[in-house]
PDB file of N, CA, C and O in Angstrom:
ATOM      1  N   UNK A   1      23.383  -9.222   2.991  1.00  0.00           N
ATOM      2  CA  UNK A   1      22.602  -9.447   1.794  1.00  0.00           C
ATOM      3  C   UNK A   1      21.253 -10.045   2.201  1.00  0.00           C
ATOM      4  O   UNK A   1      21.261 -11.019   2.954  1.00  0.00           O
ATOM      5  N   UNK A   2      19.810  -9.414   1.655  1.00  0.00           N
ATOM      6  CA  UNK A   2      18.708 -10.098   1.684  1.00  0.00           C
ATOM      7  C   UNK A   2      18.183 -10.760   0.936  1.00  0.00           C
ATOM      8  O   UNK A   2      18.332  -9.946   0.025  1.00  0.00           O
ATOM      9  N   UNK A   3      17.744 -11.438   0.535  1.00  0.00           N
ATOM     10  CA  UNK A   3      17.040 -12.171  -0.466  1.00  0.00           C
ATOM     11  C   UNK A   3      15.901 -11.185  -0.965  1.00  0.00           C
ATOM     12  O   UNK A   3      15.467 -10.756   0.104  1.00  0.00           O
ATOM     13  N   UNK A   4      15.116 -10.537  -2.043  1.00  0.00           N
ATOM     14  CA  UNK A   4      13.936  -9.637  -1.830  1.00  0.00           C
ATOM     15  C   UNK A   4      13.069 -10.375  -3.135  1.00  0.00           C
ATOM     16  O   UNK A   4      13.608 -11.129  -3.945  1.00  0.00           O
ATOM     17  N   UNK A   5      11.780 -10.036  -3.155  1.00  0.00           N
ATOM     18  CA  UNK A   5      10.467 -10.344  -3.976  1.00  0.00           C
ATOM     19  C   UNK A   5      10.393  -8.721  -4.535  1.00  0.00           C
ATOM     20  O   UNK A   5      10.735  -7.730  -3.890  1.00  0.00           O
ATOM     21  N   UNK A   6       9.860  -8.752  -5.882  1.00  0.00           N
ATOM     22  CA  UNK A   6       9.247  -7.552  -6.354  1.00  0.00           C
ATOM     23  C   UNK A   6       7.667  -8.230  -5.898  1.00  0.00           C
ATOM     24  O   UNK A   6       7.418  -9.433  -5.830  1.00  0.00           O
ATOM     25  N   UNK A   7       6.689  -7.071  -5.609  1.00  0.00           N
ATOM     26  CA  UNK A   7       5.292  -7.636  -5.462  1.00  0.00           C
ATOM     27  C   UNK A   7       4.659  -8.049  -6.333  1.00  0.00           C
ATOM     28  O   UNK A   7       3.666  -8.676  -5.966  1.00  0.00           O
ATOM     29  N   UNK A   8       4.836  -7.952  -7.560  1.00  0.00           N
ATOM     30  CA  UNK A   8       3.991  -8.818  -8.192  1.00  0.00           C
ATOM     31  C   UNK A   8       4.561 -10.649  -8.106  1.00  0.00           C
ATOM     32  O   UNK A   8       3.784 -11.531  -8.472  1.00  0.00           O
ATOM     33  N   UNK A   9       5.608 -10.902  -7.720  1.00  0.00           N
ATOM     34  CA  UNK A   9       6.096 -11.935  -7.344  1.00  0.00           C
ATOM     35  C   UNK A   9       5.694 -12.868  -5.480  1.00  0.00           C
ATOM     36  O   UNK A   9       5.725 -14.023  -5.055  1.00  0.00           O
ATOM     37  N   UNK A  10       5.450 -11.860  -5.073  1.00  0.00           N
ATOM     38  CA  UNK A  10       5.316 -11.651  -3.617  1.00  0.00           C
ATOM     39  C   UNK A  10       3.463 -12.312  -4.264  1.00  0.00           C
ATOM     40  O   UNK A  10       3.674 -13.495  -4.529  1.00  0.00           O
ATOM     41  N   UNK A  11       2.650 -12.148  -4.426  1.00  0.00           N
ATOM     42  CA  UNK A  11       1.260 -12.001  -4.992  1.00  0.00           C
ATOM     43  C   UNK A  11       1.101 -13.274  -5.612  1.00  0.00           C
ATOM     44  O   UNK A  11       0.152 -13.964  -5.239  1.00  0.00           O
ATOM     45  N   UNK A  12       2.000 -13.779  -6.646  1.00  0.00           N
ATOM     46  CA  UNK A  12       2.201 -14.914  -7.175  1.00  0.00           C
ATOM     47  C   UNK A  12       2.458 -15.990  -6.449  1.00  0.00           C
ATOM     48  O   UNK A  12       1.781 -16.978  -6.731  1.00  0.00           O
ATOM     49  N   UNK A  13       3.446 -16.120  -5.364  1.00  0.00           N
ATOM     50  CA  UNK A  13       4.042 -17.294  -4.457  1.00  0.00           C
ATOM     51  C   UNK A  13       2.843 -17.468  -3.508  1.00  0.00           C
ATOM     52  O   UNK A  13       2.388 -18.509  -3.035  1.00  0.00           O
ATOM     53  N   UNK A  14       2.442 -16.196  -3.344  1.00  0.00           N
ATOM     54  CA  UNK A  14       1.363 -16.362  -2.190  1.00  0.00           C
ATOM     55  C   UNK A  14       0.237 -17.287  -2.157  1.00  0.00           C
ATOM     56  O   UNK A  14      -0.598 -17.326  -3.060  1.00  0.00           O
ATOM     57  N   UNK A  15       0.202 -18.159  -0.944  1.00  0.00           N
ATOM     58  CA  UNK A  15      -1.358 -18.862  -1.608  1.00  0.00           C
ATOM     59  C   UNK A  15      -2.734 -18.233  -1.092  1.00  0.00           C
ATOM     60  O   UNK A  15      -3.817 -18.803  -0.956  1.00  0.00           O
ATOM     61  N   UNK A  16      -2.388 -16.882  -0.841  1.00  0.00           N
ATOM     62  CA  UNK A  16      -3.343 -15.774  -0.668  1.00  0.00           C
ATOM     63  C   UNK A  16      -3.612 -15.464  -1.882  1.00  0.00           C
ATOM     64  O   UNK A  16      -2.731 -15.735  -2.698  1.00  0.00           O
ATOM     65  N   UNK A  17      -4.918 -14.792  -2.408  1.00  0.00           N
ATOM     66  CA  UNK A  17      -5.369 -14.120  -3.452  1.00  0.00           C
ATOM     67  C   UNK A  17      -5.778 -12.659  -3.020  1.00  0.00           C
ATOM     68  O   UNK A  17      -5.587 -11.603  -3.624  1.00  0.00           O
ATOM     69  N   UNK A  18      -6.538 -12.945  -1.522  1.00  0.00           N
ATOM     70  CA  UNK A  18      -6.376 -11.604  -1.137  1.00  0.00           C
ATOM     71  C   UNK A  18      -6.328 -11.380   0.942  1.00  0.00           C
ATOM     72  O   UNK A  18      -6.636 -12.086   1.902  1.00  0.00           O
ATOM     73  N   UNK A  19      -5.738  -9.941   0.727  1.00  0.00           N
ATOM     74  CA  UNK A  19      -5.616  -9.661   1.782  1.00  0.00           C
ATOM     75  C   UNK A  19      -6.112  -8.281   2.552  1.00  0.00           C
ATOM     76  O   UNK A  19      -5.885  -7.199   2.011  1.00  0.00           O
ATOM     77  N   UNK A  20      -6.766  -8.340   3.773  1.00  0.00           N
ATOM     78  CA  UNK A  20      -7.110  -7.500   4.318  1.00  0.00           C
ATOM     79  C   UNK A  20      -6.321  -6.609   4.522  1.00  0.00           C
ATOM     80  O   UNK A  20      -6.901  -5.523   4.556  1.00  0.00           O
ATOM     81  N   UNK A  21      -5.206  -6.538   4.685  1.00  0.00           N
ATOM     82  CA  UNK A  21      -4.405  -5.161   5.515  1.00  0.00           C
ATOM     83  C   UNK A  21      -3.020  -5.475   4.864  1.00  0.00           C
ATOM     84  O   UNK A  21      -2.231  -6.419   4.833  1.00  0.00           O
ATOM     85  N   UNK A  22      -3.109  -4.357   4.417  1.00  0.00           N
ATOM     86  CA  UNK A  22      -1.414  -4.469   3.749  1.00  0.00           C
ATOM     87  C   UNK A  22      -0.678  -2.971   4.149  1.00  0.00           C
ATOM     88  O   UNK A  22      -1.147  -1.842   4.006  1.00  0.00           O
ATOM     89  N   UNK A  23       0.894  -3.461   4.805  1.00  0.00           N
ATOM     90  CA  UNK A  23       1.450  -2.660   5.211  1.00  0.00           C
ATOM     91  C   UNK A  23       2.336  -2.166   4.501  1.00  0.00           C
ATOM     92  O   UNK A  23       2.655  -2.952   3.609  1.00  0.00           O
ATOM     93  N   UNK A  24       2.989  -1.050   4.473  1.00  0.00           N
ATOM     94  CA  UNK A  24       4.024  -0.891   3.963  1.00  0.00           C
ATOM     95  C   UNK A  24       4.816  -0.024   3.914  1.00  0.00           C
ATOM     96  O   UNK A  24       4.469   0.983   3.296  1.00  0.00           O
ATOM     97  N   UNK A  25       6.255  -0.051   4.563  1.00  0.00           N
ATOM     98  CA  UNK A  25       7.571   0.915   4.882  1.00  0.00           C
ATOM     99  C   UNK A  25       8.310   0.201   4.212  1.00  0.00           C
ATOM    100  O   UNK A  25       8.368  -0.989   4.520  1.00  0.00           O
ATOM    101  N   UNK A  26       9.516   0.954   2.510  1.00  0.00           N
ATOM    102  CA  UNK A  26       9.962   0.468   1.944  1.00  0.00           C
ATOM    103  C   UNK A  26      11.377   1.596   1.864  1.00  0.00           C
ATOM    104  O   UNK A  26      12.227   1.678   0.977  1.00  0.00           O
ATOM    105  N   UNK A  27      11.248   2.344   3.072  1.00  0.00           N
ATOM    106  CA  UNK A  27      12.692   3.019   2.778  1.00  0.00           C
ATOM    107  C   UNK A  27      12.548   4.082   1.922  1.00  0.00           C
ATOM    108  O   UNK A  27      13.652   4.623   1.871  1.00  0.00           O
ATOM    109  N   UNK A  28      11.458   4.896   0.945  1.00  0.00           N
ATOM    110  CA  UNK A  28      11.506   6.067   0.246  1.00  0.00           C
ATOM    111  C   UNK A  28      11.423   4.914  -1.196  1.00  0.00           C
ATOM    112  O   UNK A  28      12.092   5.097  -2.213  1.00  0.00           O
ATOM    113  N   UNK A  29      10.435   3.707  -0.996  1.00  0.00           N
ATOM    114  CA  UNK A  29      10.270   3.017  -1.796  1.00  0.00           C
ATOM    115  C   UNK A  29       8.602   2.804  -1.885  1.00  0.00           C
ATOM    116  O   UNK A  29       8.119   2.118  -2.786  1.00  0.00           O
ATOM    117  N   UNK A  30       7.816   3.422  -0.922  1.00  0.00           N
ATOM    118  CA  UNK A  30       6.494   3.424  -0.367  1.00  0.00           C
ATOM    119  C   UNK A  30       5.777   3.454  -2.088  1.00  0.00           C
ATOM    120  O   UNK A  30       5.454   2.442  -2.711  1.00  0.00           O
ATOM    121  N   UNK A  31       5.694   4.432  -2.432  1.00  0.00           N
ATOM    122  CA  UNK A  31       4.833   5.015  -3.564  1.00  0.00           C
ATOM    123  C   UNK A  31       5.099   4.079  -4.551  1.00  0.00           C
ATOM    124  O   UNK A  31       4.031   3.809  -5.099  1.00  0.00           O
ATOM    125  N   UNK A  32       6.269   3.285  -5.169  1.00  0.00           N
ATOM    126  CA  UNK A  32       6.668   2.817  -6.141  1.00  0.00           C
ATOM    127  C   UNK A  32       6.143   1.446  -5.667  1.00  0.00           C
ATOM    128  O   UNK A  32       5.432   0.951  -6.541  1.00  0.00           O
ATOM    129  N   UNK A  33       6.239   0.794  -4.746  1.00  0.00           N
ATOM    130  CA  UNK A  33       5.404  -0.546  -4.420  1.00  0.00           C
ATOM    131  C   UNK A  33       3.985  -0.159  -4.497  1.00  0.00           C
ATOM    132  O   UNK A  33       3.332  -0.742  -5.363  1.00  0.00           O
ATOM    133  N   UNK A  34       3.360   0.733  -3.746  1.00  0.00           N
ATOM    134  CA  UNK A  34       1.911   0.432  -3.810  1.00  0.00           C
ATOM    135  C   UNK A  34       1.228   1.070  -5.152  1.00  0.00           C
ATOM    136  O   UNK A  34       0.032   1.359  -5.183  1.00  0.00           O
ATOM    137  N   UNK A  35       2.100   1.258  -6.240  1.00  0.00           N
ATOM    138  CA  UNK A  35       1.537   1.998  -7.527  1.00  0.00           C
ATOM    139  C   UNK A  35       1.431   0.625  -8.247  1.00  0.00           C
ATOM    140  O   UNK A  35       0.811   0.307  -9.262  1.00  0.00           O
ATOM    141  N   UNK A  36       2.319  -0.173  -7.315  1.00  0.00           N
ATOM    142  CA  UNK A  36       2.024  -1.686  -8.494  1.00  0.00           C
ATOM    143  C   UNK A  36       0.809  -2.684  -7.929  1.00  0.00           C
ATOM    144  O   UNK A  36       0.472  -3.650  -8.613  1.00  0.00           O
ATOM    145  N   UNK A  37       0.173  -2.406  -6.652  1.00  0.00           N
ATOM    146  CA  UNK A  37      -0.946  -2.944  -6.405  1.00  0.00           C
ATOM    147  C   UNK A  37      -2.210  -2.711  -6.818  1.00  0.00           C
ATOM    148  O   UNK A  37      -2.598  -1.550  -6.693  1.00  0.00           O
ATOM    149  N   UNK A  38      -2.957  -3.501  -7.278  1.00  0.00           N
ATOM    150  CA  UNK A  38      -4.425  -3.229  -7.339  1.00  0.00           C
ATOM    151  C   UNK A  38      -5.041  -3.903  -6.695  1.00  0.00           C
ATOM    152  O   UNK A  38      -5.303  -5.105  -6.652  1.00  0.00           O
ATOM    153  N   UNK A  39      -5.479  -2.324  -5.722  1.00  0.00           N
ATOM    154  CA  UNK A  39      -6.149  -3.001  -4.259  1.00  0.00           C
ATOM    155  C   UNK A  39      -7.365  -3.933  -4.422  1.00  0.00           C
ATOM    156  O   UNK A  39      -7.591  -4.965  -3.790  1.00  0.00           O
ATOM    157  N   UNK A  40      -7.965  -3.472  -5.213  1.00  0.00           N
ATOM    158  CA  UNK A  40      -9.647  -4.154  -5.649  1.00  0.00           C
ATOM    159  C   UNK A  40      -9.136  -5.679  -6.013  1.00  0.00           C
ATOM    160  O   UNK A  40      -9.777  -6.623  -5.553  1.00  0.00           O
ATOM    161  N   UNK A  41      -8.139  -5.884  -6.726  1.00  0.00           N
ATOM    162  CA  UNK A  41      -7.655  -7.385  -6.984  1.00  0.00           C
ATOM    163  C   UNK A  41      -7.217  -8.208  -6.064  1.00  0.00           C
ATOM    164  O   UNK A  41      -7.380  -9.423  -6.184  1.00  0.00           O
ATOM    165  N   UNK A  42      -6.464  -7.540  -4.785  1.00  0.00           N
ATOM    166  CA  UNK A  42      -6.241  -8.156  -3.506  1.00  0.00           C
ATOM    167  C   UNK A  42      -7.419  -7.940  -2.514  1.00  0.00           C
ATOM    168  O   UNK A  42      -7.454  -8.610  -1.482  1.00  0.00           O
ATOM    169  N   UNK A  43      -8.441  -6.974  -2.812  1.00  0.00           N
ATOM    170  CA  UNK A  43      -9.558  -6.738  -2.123  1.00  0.00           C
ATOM    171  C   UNK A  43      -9.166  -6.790  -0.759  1.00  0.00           C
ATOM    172  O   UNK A  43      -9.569  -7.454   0.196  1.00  0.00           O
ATOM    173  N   UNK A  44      -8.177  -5.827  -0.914  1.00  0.00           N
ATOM    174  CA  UNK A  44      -7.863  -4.599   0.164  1.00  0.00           C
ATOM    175  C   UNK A  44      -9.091  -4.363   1.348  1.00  0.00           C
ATOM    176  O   UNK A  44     -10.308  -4.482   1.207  1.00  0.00           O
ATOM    177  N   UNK A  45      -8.497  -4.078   2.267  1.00  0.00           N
ATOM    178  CA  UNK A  45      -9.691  -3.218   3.695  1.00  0.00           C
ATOM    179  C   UNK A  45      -9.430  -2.465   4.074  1.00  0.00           C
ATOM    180  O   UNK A  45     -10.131  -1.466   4.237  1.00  0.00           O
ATOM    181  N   UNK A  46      -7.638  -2.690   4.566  1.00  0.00           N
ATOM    182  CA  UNK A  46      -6.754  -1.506   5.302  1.00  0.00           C
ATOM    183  C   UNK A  46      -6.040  -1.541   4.604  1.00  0.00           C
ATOM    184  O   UNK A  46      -5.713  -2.532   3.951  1.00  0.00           O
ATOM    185  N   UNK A  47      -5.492  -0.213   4.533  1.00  0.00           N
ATOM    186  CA  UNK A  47      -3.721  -0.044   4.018  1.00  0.00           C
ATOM    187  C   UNK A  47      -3.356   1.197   4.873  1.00  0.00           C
ATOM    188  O   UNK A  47      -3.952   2.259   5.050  1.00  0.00           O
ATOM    189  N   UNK A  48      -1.929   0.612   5.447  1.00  0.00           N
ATOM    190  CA  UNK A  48      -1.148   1.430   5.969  1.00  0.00           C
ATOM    191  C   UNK A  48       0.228   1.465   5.060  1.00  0.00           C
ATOM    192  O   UNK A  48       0.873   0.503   4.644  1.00  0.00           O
ATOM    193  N   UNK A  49       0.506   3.033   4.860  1.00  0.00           N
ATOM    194  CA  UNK A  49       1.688   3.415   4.020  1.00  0.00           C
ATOM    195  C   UNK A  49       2.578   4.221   4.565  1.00  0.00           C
ATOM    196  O   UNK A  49       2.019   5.214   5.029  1.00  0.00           O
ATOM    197  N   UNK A  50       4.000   4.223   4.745  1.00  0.00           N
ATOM    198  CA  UNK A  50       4.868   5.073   4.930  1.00  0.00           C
ATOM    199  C   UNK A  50       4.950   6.277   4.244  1.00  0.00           C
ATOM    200  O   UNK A  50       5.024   6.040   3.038  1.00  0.00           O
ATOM    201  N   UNK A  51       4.974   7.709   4.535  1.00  0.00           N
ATOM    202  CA  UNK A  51       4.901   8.415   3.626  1.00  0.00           C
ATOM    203  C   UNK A  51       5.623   9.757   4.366  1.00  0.00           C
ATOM    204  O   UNK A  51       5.352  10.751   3.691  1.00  0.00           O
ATOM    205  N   UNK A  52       6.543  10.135   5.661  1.00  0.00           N
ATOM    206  CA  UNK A  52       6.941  10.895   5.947  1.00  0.00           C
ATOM    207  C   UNK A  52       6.519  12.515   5.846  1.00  0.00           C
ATOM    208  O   UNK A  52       7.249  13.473   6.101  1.00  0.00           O
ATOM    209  N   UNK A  53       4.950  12.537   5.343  1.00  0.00           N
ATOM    210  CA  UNK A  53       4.627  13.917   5.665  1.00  0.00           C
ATOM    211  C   UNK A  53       4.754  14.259   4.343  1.00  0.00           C
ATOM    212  O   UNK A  53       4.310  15.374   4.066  1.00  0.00           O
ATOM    213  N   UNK A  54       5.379  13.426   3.169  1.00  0.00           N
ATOM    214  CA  UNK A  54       5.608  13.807   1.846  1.00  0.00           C
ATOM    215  C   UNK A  54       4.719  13.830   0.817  1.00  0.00           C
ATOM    216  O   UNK A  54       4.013  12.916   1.243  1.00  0.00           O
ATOM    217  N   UNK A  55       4.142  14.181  -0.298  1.00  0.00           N
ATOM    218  CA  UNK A  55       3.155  13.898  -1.118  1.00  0.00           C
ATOM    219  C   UNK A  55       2.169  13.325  -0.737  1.00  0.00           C
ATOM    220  O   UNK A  55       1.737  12.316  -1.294  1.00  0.00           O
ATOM    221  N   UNK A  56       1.808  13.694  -0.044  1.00  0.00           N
ATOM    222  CA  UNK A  56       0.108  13.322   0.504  1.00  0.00           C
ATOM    223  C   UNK A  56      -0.298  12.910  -0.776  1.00  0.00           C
ATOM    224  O   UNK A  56      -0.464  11.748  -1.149  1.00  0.00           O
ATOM    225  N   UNK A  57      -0.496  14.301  -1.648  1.00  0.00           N
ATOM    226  CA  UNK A  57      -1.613  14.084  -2.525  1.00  0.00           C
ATOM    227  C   UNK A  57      -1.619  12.900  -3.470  1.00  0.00           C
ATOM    228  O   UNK A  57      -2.705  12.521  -3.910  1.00  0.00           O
ATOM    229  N   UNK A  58      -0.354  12.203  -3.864  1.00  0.00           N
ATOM    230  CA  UNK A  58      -0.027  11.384  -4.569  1.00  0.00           C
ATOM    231  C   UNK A  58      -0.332  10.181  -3.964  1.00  0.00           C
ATOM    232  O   UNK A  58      -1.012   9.480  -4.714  1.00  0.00           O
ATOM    233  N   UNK A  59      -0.075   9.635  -2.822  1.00  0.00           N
ATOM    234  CA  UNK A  59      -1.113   8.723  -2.271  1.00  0.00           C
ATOM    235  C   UNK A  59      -2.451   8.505  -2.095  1.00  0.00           C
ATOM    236  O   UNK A  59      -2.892   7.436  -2.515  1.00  0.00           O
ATOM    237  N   UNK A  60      -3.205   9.286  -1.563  1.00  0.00           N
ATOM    238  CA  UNK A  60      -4.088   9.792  -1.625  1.00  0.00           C
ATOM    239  C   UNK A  60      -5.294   9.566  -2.893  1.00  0.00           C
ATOM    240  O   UNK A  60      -6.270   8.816  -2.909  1.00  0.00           O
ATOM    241  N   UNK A  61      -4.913  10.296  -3.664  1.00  0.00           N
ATOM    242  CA  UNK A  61      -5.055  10.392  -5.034  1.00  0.00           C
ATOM    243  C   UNK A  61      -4.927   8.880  -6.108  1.00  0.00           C
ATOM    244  O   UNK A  61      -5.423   8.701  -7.221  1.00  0.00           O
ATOM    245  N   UNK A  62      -4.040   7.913  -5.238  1.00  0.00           N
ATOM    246  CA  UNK A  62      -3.621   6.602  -5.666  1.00  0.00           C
ATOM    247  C   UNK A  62      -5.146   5.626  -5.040  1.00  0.00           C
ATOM    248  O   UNK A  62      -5.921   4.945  -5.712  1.00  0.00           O
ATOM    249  N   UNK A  63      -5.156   5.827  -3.921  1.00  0.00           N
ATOM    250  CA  UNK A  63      -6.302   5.297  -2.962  1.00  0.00           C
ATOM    251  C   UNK A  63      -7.589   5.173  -3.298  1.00  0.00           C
ATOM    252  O   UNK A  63      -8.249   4.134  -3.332  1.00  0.00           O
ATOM    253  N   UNK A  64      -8.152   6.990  -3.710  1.00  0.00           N
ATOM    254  CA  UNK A  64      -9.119   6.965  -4.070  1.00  0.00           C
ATOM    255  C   UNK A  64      -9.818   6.074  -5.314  1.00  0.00           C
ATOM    256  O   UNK A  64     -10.870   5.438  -5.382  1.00  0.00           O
ATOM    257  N   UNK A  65      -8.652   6.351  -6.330  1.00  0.00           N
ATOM    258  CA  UNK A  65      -9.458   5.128  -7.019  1.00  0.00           C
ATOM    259  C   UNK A  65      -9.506   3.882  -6.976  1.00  0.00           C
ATOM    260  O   UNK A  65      -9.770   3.174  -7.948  1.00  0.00           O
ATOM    261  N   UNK A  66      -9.211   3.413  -5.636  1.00  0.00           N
ATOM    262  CA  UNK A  66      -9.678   2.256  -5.416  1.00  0.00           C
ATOM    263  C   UNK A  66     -10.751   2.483  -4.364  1.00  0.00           C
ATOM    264  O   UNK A  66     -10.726   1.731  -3.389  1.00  0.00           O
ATOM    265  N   UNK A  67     -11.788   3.518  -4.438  1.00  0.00           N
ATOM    266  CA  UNK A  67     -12.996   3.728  -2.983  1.00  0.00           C
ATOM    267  C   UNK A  67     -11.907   3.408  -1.494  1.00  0.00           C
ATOM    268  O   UNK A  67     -12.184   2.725  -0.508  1.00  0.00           O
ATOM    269  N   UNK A  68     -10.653   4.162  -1.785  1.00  0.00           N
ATOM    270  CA  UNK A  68     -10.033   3.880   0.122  1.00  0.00           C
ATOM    271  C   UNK A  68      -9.953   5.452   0.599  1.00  0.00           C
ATOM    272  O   UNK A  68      -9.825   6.491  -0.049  1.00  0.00           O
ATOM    273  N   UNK A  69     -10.078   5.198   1.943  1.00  0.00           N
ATOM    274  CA  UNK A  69     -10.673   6.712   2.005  1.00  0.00           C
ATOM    275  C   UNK A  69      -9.950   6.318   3.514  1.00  0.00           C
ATOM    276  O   UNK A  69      -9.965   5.378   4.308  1.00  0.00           O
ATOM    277  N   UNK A  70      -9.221   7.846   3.357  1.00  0.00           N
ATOM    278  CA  UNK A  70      -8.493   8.193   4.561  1.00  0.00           C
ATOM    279  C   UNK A  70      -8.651   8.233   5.791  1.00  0.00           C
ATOM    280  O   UNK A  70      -9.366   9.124   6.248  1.00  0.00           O
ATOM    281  N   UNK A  71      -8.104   7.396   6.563  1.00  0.00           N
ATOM    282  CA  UNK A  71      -8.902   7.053   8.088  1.00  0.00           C
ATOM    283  C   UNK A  71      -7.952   8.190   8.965  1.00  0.00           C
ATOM    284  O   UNK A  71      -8.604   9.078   9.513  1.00  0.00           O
ATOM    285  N   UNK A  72      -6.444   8.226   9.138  1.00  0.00           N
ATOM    286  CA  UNK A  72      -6.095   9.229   9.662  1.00  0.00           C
ATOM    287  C   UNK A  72      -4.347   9.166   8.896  1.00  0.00           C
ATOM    288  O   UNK A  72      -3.989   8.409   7.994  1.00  0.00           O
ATOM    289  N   UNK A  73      -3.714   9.958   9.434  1.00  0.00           N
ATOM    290  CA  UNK A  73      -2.513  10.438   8.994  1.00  0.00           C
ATOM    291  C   UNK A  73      -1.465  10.999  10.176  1.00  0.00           C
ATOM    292  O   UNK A  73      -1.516  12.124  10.674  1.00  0.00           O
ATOM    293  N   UNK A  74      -0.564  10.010  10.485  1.00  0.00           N
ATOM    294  CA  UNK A  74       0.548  10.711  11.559  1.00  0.00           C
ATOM    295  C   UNK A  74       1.655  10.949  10.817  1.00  0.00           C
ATOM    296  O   UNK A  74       1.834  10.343   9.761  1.00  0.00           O
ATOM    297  N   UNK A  75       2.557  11.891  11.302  1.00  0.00           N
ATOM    298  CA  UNK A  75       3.987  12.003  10.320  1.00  0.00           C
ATOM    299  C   UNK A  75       4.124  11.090   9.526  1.00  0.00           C
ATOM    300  O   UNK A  75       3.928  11.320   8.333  1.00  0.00           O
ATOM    301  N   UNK A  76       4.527   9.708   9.994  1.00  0.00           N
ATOM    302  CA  UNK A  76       5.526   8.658   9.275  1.00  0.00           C
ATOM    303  C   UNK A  76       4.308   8.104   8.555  1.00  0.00           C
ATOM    304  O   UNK A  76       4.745   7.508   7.570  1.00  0.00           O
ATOM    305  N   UNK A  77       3.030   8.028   8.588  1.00  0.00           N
ATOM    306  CA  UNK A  77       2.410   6.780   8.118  1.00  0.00           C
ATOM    307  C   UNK A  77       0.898   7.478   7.579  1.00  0.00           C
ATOM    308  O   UNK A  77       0.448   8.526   8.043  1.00  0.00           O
ATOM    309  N   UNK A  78       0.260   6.692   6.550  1.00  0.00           N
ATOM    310  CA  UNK A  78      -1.437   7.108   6.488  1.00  0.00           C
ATOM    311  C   UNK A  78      -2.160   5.711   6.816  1.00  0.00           C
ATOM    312  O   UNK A  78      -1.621   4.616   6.975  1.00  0.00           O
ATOM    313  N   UNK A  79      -3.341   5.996   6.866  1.00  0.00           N
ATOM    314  CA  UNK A  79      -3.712   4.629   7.143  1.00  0.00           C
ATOM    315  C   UNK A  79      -5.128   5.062   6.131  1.00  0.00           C
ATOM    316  O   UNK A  79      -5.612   6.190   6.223  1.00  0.00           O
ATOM    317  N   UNK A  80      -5.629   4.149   5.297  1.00  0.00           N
ATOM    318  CA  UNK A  80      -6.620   4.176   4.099  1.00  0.00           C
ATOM    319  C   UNK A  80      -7.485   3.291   5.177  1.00  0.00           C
ATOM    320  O   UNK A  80      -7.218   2.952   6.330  1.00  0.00           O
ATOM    321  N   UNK A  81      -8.396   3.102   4.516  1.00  0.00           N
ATOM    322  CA  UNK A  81      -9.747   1.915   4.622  1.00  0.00           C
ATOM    323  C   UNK A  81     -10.654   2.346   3.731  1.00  0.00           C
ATOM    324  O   UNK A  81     -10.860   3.499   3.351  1.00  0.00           O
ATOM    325  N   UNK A  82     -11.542   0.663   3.211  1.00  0.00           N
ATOM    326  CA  UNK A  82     -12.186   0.588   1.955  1.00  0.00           C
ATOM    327  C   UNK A  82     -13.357   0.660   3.231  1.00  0.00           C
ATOM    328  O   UNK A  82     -14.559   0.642   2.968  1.00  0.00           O
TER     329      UNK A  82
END
């Protein structure tokens, strides 16, 4: 058994307001965590996302409207920057 945070809880405890680089491999949970971030509110730089080669466009497409723009893409992972 783990103990777990939903992120908007994770965001709250934090005595960060914001962060440069946020990672994230959630198990085929990728898209559903970072749909609850707003990068501009954590004022985002990097983001790296798990994404197995799957729906690009839906990430992607998530990114852009926050001005993050695709730095590169290997199988398992994308990596954004603002």
């Amino acid at each position: 058994m783990v103990d777990c945070l939903d992120i908007k809880t994770l965001f709250e405890k934090s005595i960060n307001d914001r962060f440069d680089l946020i990672s994230i491999d959630a198990e085929g949970y990728d898209f559903n965590i970072l749909s609850q971030i707003d990068l501009n509110k954590v004022q985002c730089k990097m983001l790296i996302v798990e994404n197995n080669g799957t729906d690009f466009w839906k990430y992607n497409s998530y990114c852009d409207k926050f001005r993050m723009k695709l730095l590169d893409k290997t199988y398992q992972n994308l990596i954004f920057i603002k």
